[in-house]
C-alpha positions, 0 to 999 in steps of 0.5 A: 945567805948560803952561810946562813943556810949551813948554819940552819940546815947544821942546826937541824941535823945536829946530834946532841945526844943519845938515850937508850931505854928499855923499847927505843934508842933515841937520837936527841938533835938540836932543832929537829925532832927526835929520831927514835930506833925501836928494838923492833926494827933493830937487826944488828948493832956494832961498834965501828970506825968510819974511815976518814976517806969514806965518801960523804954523799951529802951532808956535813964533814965536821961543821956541827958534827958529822952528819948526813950520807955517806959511803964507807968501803967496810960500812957501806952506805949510812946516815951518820950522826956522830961527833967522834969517830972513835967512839962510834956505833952502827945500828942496822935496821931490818929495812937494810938502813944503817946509821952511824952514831956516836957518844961517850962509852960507845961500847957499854951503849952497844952492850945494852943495846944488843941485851935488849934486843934479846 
């Protein structure tokens, strides 16, 4: 029963990828809606590097990706939803919310996003 749980909470925060337009980033999950960053709301945008000793809070270390709360002495505290750290981002929200994401070419990723933030 509890293998079965993880399996569906897993499911459910699952990044499955990442699509940035001319208004939003999106953030597509498996069994989950998907979770939309307006320009709007966006303060910052940056690559980073999780550390590996980074405290997870809540949430996964690796089983279906890295998802879930974590604290990082250089990041602080965010929601994580990536699969490789290296090839990760930070968005910063005006609310003080920070999520970490990831995807291949992080950085031309983090590059139109800051363009469309201007």
């Amino acid at each position: 029963i509890i293998m079965g749980g993880a399996t569906i909470v897993g499911l459910y925060y699952c990044p499955k990828s990442i699509q940035a337009d001319e208004s939003s980033v999106t953030l597509h999950r498996l069994l989950s809606s998907p979770k939309v960053f307006n320009y709007n709301s966006i303060q910052a945008v940056d690559t980073c590097y999780p550390s590996a000793g980074g405290l997870r809070l809540c949430g996964s270390g690796g089983f279906f990706g890295y998802w879930g709360y974590f604290s990082d002495i250089i990041i602080g505290q965010y929601f994580g939803y990536y699969a490789d750290r290296s090839q990760s981002f930070c968005i910063k929200l005006k609310n003080k919310k920070q999520y970490v994401l990831s995807c291949d070419n992080h950085i031309e990723m983090v590059r139109f996003i800051r363009n469309s933030l201007k």
